[in-house]
C-alpha positions in Angstrom: 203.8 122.1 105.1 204.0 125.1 107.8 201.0 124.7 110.4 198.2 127.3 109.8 198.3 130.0 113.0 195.8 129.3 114.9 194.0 132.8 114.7 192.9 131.9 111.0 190.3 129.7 113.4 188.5 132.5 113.9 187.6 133.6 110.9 184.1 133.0 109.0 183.5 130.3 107.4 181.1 130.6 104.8 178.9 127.4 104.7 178.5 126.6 100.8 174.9 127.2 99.3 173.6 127.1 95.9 173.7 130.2 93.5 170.8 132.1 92.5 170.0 132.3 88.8 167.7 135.6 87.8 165.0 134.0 85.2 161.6 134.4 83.5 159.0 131.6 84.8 157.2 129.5 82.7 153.7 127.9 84.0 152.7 124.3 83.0 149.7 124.0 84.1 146.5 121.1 83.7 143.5 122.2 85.3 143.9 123.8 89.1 147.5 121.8 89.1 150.4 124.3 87.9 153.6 123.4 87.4 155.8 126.9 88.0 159.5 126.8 86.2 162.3 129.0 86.8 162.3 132.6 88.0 162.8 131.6 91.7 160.8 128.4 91.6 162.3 125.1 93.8 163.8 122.9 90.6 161.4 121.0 89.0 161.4 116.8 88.5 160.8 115.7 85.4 160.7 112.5 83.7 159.9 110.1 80.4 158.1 107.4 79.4 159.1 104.1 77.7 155.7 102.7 76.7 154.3 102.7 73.5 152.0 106.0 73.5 149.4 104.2 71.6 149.0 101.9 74.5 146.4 104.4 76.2 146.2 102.5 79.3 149.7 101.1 79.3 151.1 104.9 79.2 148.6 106.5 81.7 149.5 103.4 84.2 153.1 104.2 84.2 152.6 108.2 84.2 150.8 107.6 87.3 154.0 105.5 88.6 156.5 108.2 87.7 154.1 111.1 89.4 153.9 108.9 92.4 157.5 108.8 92.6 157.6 112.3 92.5 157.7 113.4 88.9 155.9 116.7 88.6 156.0 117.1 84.7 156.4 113.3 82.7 157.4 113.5 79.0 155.7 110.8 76.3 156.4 110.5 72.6 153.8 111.8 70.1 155.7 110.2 66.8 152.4 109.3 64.8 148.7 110.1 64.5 148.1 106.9 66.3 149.8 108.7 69.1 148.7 111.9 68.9 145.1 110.3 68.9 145.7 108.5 71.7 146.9 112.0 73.6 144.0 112.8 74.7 142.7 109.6 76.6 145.7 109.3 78.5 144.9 112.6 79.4 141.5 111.5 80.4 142.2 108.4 81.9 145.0 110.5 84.6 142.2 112.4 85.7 140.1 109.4 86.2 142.7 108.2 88.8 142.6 111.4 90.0 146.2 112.2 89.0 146.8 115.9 87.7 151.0 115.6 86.4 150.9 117.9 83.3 152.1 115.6 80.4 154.7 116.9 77.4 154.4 116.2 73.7 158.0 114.7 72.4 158.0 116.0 68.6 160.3 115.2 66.5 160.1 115.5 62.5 156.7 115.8 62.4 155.1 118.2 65.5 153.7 120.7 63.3 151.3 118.0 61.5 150.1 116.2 64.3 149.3 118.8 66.7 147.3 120.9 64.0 145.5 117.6 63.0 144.9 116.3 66.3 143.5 120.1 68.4 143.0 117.4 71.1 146.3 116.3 71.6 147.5 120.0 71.2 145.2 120.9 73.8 145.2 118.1 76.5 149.1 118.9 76.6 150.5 121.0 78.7 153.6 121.7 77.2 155.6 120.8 73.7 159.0 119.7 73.5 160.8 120.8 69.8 164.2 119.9 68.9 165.5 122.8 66.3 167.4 120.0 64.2 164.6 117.7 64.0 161.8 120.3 62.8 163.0 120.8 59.1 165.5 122.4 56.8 165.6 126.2 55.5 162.2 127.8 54.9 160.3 124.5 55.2 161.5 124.1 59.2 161.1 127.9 59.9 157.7 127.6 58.5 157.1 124.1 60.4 158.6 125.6 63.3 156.3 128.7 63.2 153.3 126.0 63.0 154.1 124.5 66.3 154.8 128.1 67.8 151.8 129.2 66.7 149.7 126.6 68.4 151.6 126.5 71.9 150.4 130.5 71.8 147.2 129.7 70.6 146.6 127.6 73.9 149.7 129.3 76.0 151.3 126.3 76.3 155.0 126.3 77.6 157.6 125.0 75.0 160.8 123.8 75.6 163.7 124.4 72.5 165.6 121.5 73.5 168.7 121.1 71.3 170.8 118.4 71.3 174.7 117.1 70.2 173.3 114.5 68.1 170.8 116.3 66.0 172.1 119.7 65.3 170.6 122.0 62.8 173.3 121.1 60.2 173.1 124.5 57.9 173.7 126.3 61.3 176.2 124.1 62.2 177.8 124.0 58.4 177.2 127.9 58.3 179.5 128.2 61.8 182.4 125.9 60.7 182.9 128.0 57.2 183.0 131.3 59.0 185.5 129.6 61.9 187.7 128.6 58.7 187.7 132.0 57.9 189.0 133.6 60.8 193.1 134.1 61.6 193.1 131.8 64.6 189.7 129.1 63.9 188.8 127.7 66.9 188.3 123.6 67.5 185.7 121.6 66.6 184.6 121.8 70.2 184.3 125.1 70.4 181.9 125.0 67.8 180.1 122.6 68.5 179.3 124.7 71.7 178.5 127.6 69.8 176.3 125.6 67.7 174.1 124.6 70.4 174.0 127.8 72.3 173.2 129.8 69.0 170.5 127.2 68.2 168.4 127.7 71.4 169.0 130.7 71.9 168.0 132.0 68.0 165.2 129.9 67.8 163.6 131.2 71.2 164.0 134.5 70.1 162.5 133.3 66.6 159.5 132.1 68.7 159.3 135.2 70.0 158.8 137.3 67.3 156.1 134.3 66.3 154.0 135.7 69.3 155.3 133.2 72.3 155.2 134.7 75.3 159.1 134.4 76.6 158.4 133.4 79.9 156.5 130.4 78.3 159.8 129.6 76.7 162.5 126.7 78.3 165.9 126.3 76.7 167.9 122.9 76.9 171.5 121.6 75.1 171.8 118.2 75.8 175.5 116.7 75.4 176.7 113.2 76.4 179.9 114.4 78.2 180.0 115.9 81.7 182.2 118.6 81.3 180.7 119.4 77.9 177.2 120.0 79.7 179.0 122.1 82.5 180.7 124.3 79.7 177.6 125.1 77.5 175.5 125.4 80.4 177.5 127.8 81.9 177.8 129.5 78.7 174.1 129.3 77.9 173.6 130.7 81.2 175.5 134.2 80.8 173.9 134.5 77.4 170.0 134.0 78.5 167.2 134.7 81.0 165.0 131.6 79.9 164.4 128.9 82.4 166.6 126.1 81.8 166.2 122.6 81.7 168.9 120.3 82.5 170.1 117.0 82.2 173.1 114.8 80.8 171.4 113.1 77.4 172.0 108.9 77.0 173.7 109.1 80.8 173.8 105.2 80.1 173.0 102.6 82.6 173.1 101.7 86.4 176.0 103.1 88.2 177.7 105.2 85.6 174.5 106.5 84.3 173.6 107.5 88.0 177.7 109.0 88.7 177.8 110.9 85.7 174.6 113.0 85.7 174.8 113.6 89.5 178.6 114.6 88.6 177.1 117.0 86.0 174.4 117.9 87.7 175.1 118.9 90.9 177.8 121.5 89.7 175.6 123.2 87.6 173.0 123.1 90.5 175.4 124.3 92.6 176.7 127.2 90.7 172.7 128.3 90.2 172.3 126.8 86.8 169.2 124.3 86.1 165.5 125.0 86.7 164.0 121.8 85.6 165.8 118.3 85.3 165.9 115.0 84.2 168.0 111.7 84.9 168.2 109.9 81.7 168.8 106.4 82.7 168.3 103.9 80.7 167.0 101.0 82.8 168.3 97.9 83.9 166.3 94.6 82.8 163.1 94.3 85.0 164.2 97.5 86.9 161.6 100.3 87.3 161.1 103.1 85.3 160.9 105.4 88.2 164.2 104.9 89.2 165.0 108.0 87.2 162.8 110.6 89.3 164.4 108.4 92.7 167.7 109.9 91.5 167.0 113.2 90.4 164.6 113.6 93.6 167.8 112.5 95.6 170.6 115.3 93.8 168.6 118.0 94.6 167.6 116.8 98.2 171.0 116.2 98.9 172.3 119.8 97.7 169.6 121.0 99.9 167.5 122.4 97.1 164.3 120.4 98.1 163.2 118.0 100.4 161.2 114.8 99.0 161.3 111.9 101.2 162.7 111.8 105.0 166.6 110.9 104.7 168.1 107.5 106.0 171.4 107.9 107.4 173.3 104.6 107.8 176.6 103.4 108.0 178.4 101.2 105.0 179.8 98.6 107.4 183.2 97.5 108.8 184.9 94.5 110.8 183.1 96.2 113.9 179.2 95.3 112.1 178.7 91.7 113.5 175.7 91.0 110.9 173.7 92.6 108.1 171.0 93.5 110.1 171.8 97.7 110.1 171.6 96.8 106.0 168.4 95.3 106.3 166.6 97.6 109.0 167.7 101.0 106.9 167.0 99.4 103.9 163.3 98.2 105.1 163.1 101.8 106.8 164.1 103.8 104.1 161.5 101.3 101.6 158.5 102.3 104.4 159.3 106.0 103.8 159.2 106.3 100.6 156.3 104.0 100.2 154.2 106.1 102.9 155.0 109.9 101.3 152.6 110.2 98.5 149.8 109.4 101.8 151.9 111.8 104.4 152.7 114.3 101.9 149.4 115.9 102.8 148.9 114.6 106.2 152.0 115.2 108.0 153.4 118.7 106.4 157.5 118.7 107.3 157.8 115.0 107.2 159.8 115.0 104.4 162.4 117.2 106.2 162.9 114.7 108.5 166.1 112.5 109.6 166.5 109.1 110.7 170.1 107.2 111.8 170.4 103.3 111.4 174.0 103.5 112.4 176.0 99.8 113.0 177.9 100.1 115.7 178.7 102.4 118.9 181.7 104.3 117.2 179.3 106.9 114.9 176.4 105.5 116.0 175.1 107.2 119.2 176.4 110.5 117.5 174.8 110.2 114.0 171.4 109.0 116.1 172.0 112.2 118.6 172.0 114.6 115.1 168.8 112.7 113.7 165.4 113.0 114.7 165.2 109.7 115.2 168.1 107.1 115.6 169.3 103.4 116.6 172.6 102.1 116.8 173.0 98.5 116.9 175.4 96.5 118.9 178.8 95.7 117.2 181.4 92.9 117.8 182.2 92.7 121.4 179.4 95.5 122.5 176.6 94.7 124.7 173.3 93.0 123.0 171.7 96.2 123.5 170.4 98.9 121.0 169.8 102.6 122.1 167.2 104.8 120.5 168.0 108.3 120.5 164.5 111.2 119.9 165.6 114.3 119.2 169.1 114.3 120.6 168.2 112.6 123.9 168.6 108.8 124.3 165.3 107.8 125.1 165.0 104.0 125.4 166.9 101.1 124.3 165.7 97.9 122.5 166.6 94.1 123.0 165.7 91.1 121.6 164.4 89.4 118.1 162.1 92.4 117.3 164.3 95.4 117.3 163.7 96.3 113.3 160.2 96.0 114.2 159.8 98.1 117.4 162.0 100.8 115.9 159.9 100.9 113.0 157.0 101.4 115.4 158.6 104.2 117.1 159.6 105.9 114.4 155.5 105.6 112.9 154.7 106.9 116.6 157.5 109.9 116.2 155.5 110.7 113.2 152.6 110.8 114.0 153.1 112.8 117.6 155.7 115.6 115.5 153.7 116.5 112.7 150.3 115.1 113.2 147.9 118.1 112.6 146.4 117.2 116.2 149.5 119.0 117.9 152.4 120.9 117.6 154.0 119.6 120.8 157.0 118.2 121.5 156.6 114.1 120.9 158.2 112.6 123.6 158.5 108.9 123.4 158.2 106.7 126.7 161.6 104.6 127.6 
């Protein structure tokens, strides 16, 4: 390969950033808290529960976990009347504990009888969730469909139209495949099965619509299992709509390829623009938290550079150079002491969560990685002196010794805190060597 000349060197590199989407913007709002969607909002968390929504207590507990995790919208089931009963003291046990998340009605089958039995549950919602294959066949689902329509405009409560792969509207999708048979070159059942789910959301917001749903109240999804399925109908749903868009990879699976494949997925639709609400649909581990879901989905768009949740923890993975596991251990119980500290510093250190911190494990990236941090140690490798410097804002300021190091950094980095974006000043922290 012929060496590039090296005047090319001087030409612009264009540093890659997201796409910008044009769409309406839905509000979900409870009370004072709203919830903006779309239409040049930052990308919304969302999440689901697992408990049984009966379980009043049970449900509003692990709401409160997800919310504190940093799901701003959290989905629960309303299947039964039992459910759809209990609605409304989840609702009121949230705001007990002083926690404001608007919750979303799952509905499935049934929507249209149990939010115009229950005008509790309908109301202490703050947005539906309807699935256009799941809501009825013919004239009996338009008219069902209508019913739930109806009510979300009654109390202008956003919906989201959420199709998905494995419970298409079956006449639409039977309709499709015998005019595809018709035509001189049919497409494959792919293709169809694209069309299918585009046509699906996007016919049935319209249909809400002309019902007397406001379209900015309106959120589209189609859900597929596949990542390069979801990129192709999403870019395709995308071209064909201006409804806010939620997004997410449906039955992901569990732990790792769970996690790959809906980062995979979406972080190129992200990329390109597309997405204006998402979910990781994980489905946990044994004992493993629910809220490892919003962690996730919190940590694709911070590390796009869409949003900024928790103060990142750079650290090295390790090499023959690491002598022990402390650098695993100190990032680890650094990172942990973030995270468990935001929902507190949200609100009294503004910019915290913009904030960078190196645990690096040796002097080969170390120093540098600490140097482009706010905050940063490197810790002595095989055959380096016993010594660990600490670098504040670019400038080596002191180095640490002893037993105690993970302990004393933590301190400084507390101190760094609370000098850079305590409300009391503005200045310029300054830690003493």
């Amino acid at each position: 390969m012929n060496d590039l000349p090296l005047s090319l060197l001087d030409d612009f590199i264009e540093p890659a950033r997201p796409a910008l989407r044009r769409s309406r913007q839905a509000e979900v709002r409870w009370g004072a808290r709203v919830v903006t969607v779309g239409g040049g909002a930052p990308v919304r968390v969302q999440s689901m529960t697992n408990s049984d929504t009966v379980d009043a207590i049970g449900t509003a507990i692990q709401v409160k976990e997800l919310a504190i995790a940093g799901s701003e919208m959290v989905r629960i089931t309303v299947n039964t009347p039992e459910a759809a009963d209990a609605v409304p003291h989840i609702r009121d046990q949230l705001d007990r504990m002083g926690v404001d998340v608007p919750l979303i009605g799952d509905f499935h089958y049934n929507g249209h009888k149990l939010l115009a039995d229950s005008p509790a549950c309908a109301q202490a919602l703050s947005k539906y969730r309807i699935n256009p294959g799941n809501v009825g066949k013919g004239e009996k689902g338009d008219r069902q469909f209508a019913q739930i329509v109806e009510i979300a405009a009654k109390y202008d409560k956003a919906v989201r139209i959420g199709v998905n792969w494995g419970s298409l509207d079956q006449e639409l999708l039977a309709q499709m495949m015998d005019d595809n048979a018709k035509r001189a070159e049919p497409f494959d059942a792919q293709q169809i099965m694209y069309r299918a789910l585009i046509t699906s959301a996007i016919e049935s917001a319209k249909q809400a619509e002309a019902i007397g749903l406001r379209g900015e109240q309106i959120i589209l999804s189609c859900k597929v299992s596949g990542v390069q399925d979801l990129i192709s109908v999403y870019r395709a749903l995308a071209k064909r709509c201006d409804y806010a868009l939620h997004l997410g990879l449906t039955e992901a699976g569990m732990a790792t390829k769970g996690t790959v494949a809906s980062s995979t997925a979406l972080a190129v639709l992200l990329q390109e623009g597309i997405g204006d609400t998402i979910r990781v649909s994980l489905t946990p581990q044994p004992g493993e938290a629910r809220t490892q879901e919003v962690v996730i989905a919190a940590e694709i768009l911070q590390s796009l550079g869409l949003r900024a949740f928790n103060p990142s923890v750079t650290a090295c993975p390790g090499c023959g150079r690491t002598t022990s596991t402390t650098f695993q251990e100190m990032a680890k119980q650094i990172d942990d002491f973030l995270r468990a500290q935001m929902p507190v510093w949200k609100t009294r250190y503004p910019g915290v969560e913009k904030m960078k911190v190196a645990v690096m494990g040796c002097i080969v990236n170390g120093p540098g990685e600490s140097k482009h941090a706010n905050i940063g140690i490197s810790l002595p490798g095989t055959g380096e002196a016993p010594a660990a410097p600490v670098y504040i804002d670019g400038e080596k300021a002191l180095t640490l010794r002893g037993a105690g190091i993970a302990t004393e950094f933590q301190a400084l980095v507390e101190n760094y805190i609370e000098k850079r974006y305590g409300a009391a000043t503005t200045a310029h922290p300054g830690v003493p060597a």
